[in-house]
C-alpha positions in Angstrom: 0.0 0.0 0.0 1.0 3.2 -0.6 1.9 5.8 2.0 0.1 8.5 0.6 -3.5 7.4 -1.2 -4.8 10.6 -2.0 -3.9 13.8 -3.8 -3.2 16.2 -0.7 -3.4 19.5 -3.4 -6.4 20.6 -1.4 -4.0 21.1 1.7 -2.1 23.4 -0.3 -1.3 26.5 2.4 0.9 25.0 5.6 -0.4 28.2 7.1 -4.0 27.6 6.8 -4.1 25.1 10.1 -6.4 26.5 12.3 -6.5 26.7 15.7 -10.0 27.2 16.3 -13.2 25.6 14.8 -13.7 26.5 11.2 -16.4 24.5 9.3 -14.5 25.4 5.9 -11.3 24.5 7.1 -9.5 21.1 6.3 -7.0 21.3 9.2 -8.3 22.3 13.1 -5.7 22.3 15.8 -6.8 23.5 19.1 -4.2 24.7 21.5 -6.3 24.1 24.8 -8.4 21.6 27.0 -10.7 19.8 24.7 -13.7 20.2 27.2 -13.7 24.0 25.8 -13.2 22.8 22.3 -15.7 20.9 22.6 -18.2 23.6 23.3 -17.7 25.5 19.6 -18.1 22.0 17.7 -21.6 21.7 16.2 -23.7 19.0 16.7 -23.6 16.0 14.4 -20.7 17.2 12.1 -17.2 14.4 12.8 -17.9 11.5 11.4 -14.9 9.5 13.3 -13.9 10.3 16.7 -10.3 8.2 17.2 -8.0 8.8 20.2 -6.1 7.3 23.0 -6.9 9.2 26.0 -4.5 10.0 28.8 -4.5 6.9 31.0 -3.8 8.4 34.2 -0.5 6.3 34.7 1.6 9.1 36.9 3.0 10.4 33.7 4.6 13.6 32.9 2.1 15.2 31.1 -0.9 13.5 33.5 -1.8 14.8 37.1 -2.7 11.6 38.4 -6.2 11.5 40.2 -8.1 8.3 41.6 -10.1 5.8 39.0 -13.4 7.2 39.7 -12.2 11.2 39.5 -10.2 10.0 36.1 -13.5 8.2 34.8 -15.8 10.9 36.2 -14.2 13.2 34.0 -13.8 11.4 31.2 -17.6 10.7 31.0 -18.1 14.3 30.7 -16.0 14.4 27.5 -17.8 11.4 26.0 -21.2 12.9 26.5 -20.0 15.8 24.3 -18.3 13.6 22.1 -22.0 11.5 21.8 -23.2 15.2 20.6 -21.0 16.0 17.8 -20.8 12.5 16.0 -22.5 11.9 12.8 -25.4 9.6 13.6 -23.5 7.5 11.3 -20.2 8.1 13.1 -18.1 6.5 14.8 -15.9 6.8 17.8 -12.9 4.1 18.5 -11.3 4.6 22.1 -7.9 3.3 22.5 -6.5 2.5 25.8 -4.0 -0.1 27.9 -4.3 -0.5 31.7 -4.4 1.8 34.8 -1.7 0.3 37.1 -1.9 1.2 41.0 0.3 -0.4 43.7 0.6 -3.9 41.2 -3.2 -4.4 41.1 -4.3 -3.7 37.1 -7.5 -1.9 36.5 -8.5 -2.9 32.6 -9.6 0.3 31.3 -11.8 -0.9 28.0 -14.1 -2.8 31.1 -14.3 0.5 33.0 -15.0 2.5 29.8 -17.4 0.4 28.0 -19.9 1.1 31.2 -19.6 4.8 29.9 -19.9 4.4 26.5 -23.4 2.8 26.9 -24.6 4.8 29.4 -24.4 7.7 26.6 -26.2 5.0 23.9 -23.2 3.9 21.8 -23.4 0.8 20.2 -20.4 -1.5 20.5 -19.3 -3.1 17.3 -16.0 -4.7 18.0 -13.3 -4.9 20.6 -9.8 -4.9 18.7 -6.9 -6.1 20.4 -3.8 -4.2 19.5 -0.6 -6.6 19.7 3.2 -5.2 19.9 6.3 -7.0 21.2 7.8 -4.5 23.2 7.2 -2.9 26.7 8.0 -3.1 29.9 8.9 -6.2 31.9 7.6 -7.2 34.6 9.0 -8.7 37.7 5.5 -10.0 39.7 3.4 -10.2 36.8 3.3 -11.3 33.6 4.5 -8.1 31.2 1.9 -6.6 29.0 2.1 -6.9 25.2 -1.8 -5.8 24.2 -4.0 -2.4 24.3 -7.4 -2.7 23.5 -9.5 0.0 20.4 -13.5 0.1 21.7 -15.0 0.7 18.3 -18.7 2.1 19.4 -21.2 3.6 17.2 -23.5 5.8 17.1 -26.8 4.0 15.5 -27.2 0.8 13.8 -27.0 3.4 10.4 -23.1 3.4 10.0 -20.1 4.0 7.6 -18.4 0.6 7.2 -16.1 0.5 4.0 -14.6 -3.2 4.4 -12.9 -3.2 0.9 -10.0 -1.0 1.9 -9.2 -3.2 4.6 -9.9 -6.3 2.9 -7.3 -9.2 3.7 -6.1 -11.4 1.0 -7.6 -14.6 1.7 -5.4 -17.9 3.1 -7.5 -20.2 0.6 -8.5 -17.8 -2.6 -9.3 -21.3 -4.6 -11.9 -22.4 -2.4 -15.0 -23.3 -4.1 -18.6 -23.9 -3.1 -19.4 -27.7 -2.7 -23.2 -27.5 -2.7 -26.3 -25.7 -4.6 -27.2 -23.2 -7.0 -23.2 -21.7 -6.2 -21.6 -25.0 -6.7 -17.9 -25.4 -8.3 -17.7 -22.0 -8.4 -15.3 -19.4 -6.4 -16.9 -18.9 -2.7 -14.7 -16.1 -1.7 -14.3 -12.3 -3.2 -11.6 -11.7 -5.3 -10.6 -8.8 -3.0 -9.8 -10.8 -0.5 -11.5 -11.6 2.8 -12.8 -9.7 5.9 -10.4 -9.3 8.6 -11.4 -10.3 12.0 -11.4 -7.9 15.1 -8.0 -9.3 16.0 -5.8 -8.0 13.8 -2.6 -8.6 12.6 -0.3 -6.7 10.5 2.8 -9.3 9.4 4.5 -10.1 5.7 0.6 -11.2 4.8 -0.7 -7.2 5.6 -4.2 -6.9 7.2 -4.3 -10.5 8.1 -6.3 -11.1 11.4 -8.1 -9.1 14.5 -4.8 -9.0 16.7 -3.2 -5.9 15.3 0.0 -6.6 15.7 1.6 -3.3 15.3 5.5 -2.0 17.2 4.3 0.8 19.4 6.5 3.7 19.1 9.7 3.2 21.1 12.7 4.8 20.8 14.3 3.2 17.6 10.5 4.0 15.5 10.8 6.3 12.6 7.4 8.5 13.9 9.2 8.5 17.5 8.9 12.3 19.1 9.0 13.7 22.7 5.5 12.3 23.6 5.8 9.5 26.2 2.5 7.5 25.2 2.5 7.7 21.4 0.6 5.2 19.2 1.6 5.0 15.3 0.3 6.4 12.5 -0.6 2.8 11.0 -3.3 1.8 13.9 -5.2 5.5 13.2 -5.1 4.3 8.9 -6.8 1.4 9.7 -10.1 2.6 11.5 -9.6 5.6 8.8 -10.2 3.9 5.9 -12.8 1.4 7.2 -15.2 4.0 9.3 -15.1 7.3 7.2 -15.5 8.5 3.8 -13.1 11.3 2.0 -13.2 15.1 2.6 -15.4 13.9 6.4 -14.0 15.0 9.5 -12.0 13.0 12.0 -11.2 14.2 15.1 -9.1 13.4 18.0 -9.9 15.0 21.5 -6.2 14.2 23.1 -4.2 15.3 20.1 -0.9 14.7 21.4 1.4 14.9 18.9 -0.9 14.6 16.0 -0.7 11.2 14.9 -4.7 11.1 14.3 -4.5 14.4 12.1 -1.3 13.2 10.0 -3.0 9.8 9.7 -6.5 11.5 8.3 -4.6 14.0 6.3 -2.5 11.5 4.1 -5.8 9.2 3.4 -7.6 12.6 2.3 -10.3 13.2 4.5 -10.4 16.8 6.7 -8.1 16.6 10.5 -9.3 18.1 14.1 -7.9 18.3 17.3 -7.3 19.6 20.8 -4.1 19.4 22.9 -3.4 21.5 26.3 0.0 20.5 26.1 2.3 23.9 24.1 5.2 21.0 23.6 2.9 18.4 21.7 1.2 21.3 19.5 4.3 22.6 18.5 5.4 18.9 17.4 1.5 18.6 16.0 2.0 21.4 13.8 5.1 20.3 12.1 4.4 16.6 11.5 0.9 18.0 10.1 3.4 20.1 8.0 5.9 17.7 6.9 2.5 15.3 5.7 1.7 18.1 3.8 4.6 18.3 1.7 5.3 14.4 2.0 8.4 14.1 3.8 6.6 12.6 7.7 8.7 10.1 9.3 6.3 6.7 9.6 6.4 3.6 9.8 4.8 2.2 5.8 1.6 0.5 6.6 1.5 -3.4 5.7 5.6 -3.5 6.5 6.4 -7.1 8.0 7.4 -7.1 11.8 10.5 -7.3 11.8 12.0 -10.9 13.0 15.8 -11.3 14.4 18.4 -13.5 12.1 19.7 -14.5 15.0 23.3 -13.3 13.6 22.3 -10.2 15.6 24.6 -9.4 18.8 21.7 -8.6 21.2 19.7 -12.1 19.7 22.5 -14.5 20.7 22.6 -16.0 23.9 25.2 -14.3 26.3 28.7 -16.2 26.8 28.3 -16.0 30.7 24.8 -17.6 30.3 26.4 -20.7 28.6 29.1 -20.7 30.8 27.3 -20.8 34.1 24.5 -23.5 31.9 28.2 -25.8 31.7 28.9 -25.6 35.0 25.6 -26.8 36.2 25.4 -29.5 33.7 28.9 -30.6 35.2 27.7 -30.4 39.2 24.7 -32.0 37.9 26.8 -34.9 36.5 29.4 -34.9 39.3 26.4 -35.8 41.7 24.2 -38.2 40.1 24.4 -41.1 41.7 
């Protein structure tokens, strides 16, 4: 897949991204807390709403509260949120898991509570897979975040062709009535599950298994938390149509805005944080003129040779693994 789909000549002036809401605009950034943003949004107008909230994890950019303050507040936000979606919108939630004194606190269980409390339909619960993180010493270390895709009404934008998988037997046939001996699958492929995978086969399955952004990834930026451009592309392509708005409430860094910007549909969002707009701005800026660090969507994951230095087993392991075998010998009866 290519990394740019559409023409971007209608985001022709860098200048033109707006920092207030602008109905004929094609870029909004709000420099500010999104509950005020929120306020000069009409009703009905985004069609996808797609953001990974702050997790209230002690970070730097976080004041840590208790669960029920953090959810308390966040349920205010979603009840505007349930306001300004299309009724054919959609809104996909990403989040991991509130940590406090060991105990884990799943956040999708918390949140889904909230979501239908406000009348959102859920359509899927997407696990989001990625190999690296921290390690944990008295549990076992998390490799997953979950994305709560919720809807609106049973009235929704689905597009499954852009996401379509290619399918693991494409010379199936069907066995039995009016069909039979010919194809049974599409020859676009197949529909991806809500466990989604992206290895050498692309879109394959519902486990998303997509490398967060650590240090070494080409999007990385000052942001502690930052999710890559290639989970936003996904729920892009399938929920929305071009020139509709998508908008992401906890901006960050801009990762939702680039991501809606280079499939051709119109970018919002709100950040408080003067570091992460600045940042915003000039990744929005570089996707513009087509030079933004990312990751390509579809690329493979990539898999050690083994020939690597840090994928070989270290020459003090194998010693000490010798010396055992040799007391272990020494003793045996």
């Amino acid at each position: 897949m290519n990394e740019t789909l559409f023409d971007l000549s209608s985001f022709t002036d860098c200048d033109q991204i707006k920092d207030s809401y602008d109905q004929a605009a094609r870029i909004v950034l709000y420099p500010g807390d999104t509950s005020r943003f929120l306020e000069t949004v009409p009703n009905q107008s985004i069609a996808l709403i797609i953001t990974s909230p702050p997790y209230n994890l002690g970070k730097d950019y976080e004041n840590r509260t208790s669960i029920e303050q953090y959810l308390g507040m966040q349920s205010q936000v979603i009840k505007q949120l349930y306001r300004i979606l299309r009724n054919d919108g959609s809104i996909c939630w990403q989040v991991g898991n509130f940590v406090d004194k060991g105990e884990v606190y799943p956040l999708d269980i918390f949140y889904y509570g909230i979501f239908k409390k406000q009348g959102f339909y859920l359509r899927n619960r997407i696990v989001w897979h990625f190999g690296h993180g921290l390690h944990a010493s008295k549990r076992f270390s998390g490799r997953y975040e979950t994305i709560l895709w919720f809807t609106k009404s049973d009235q929704y934008v689905f597009n499954l062709d852009p996401v379509r998988v290619p399918s693991k037997y494409p010379g199936k046939r069907h066995f039995k009535g009016p069909n039979q001996g010919k194809p049974s699958g599409n020859p676009l492929g197949k529909n991806p599950s809500d466990i989604w995978e992206i290895v050498a086969q692309d879109w394959e399955e519902e486990i998303w298994d997509i490398p967060n952004v650590k240090a070494n990834h080409p999007e990385k930026t000052d942001h502690p938390c930052q999710y890559p451009i290639e989970l936003v592309e996904r729920c892009i392509l399938a929920l929305t149509k071009e020139d509709d708005w998508v908008f992401d409430p906890y901006a960050g860094v801009g990762t939702s805005l680039v991501a809606a910007i280079l499939n051709g549909r119109r970018a919002m969002g709100s950040e408080k944080e003067a570091a992460y707009i600045e940042i915003a701005r000039q990744r929005i800026r570089d996707s513009l003129n087509g030079v933004v660090r990312r990751r390509p969507i579809g690329k493979p994951v990539y898999q050690p040779t083994g020939n690597e230095k840090v994928a070989r087993i270290p020459q003090e392991w194998k010693e000490n693994s010798e010396e055992r075998l040799l007391e272990e010998k020494v003793n045996y009866p």
